[in-house]
C-alpha positions as CSV (number, residue, x, y, z in Angstrom):
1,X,15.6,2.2,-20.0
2,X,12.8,0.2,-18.9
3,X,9.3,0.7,-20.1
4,X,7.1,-1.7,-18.2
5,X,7.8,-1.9,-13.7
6,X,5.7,-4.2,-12.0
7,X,5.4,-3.5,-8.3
8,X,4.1,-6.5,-6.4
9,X,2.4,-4.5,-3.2
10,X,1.1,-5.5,0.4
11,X,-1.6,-3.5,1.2
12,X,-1.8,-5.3,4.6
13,X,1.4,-3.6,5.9
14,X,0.8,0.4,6.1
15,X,3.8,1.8,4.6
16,X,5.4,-1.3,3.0
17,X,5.6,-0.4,-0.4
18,X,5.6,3.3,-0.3
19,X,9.3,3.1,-0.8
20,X,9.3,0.9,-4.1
21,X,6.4,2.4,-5.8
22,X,9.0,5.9,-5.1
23,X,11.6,4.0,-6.8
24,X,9.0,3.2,-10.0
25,X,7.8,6.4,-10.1
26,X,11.4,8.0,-10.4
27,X,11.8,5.3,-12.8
28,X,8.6,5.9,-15.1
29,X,9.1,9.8,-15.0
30,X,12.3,9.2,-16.3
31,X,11.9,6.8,-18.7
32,X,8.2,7.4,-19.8
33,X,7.2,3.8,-18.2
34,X,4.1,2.6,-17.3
35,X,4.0,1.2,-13.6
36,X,1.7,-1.9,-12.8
37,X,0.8,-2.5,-9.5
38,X,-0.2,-6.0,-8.3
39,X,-1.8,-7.1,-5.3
40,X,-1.9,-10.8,-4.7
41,X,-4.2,-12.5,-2.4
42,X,-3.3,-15.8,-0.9
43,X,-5.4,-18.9,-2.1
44,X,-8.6,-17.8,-1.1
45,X,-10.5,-19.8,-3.9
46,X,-8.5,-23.1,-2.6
47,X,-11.6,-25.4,-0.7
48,X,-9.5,-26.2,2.6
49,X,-9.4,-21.7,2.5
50,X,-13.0,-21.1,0.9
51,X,-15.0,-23.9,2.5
52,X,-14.0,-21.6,5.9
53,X,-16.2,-18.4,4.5
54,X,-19.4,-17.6,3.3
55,X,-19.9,-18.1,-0.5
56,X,-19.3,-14.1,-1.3
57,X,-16.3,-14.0,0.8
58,X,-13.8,-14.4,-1.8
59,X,-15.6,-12.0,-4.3
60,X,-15.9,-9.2,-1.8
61,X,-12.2,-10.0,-0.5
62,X,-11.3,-9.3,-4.2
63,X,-13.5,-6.4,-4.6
64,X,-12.0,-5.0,-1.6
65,X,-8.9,-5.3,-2.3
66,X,-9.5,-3.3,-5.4
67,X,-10.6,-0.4,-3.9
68,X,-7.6,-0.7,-1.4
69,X,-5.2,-0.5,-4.3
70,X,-6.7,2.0,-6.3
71,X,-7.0,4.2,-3.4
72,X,-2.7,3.2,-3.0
73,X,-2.4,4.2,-6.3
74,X,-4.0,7.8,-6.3
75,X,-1.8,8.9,-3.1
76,X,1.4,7.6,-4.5
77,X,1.2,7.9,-8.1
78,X,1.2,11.5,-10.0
79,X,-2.0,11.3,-12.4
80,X,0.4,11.9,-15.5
81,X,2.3,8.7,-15.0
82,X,0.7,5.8,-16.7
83,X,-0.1,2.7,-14.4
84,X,-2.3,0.1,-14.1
85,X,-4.1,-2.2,-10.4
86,X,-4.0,-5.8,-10.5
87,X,-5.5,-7.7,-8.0
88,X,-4.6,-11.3,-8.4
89,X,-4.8,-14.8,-6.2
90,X,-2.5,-17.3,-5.8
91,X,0.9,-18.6,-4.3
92,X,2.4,-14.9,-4.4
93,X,6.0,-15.3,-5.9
94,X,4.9,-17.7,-9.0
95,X,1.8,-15.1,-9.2
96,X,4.5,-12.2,-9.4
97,X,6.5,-13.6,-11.8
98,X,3.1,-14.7,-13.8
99,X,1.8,-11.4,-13.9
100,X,5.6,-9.9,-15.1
101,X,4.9,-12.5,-17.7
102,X,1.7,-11.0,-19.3
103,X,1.7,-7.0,-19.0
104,X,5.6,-7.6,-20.8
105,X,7.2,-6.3,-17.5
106,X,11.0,-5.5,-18.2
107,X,11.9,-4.7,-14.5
108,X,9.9,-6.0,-11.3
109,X,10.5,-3.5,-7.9
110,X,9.8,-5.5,-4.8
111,X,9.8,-4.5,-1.3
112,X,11.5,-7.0,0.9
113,X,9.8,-7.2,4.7
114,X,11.8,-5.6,7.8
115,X,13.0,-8.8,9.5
116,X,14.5,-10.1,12.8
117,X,18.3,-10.1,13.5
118,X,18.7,-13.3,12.8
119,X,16.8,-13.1,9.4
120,X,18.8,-9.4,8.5
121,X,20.8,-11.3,6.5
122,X,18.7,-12.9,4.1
123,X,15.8,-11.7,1.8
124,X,12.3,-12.4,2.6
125,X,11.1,-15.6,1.3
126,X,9.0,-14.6,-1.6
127,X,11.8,-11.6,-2.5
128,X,14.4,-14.5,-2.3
129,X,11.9,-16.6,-5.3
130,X,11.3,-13.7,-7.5
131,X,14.9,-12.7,-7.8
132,X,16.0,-16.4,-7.7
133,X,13.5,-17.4,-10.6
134,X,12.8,-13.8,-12.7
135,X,13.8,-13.8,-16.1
136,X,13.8,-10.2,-15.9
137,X,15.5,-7.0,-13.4
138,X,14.7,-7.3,-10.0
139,X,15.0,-4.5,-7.8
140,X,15.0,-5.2,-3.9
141,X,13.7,-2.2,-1.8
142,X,14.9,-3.3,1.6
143,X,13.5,-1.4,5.0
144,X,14.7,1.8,6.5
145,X,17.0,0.2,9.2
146,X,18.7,2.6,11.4
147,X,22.6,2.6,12.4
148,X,22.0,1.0,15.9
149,X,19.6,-1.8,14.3
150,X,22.7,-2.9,12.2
């Protein structure tokens, strides 16, 4: 069984991950893993990004985000499973498969974003590099769709 689950989360969309840290929970209760959840921001330290904010943006953005994740973390994770909060910064799938990388992940959950018709067919862009690129288990939790939707 696996031992290490990263789940990469968006804490910008209420509810998007709910479903995938579910999965890793089911998972780590099972298999006594530890989960590690990641949040990556988006290139704030890069100059065309930063040079648009005040010279504490960046840290508070991180700082912030912190507290957004760790608050994730206590309403969706039991306090006896083992897990981690990462926030890191960069281009979001290579920072994902990065991060697998160095906390020894053996199986990655990801949450792939509701899309329009025309996009149903096809995973979301940075779900389509993980899985194209991991070394390791991917695990796609696609969105609730309902029957009339498909």
């Amino acid at each position: 069984m696996y031992k290490q689950i990263l789940v990469p989360v968006d804490l910008n969309e209420q509810g998007f991950a709910d479903k995938a840290v579910e999965q890793a929970v089911w998972l780590a209760k099972h298999s006594n893993a530890t989960i590690h959840l990641l949040n990556v921001l988006p290139g704030i330290h890069m100059s065309m990004v930063s040079s648009y904010f005040p010279k504490d943006a960046a840290r508070k953005m991180m700082q912030d985000a912190q507290h957004q994740l760790k608050d994730f973390a206590s309403q969706h994770i039991p306090e006896e499973i083992v897990h981690h909060q990462y926030v890191s910064e960069g281009k979001t799938w290579t920072t994902i498969l990065e991060h697998a990388g160095r906390v020894g992940a053996d199986l990655i959950i990801l949450p792939s974003h509701k899309r329009s018709r025309l996009d149903k067919v096809m995973l979301g862009s940075v779900a389509s590099k993980v899985v194209e690129n991991s070394p390791i288990n991917v695990v796609v939790i696609k969105p609730q769709a309902h029957l009339q939707d498909v």
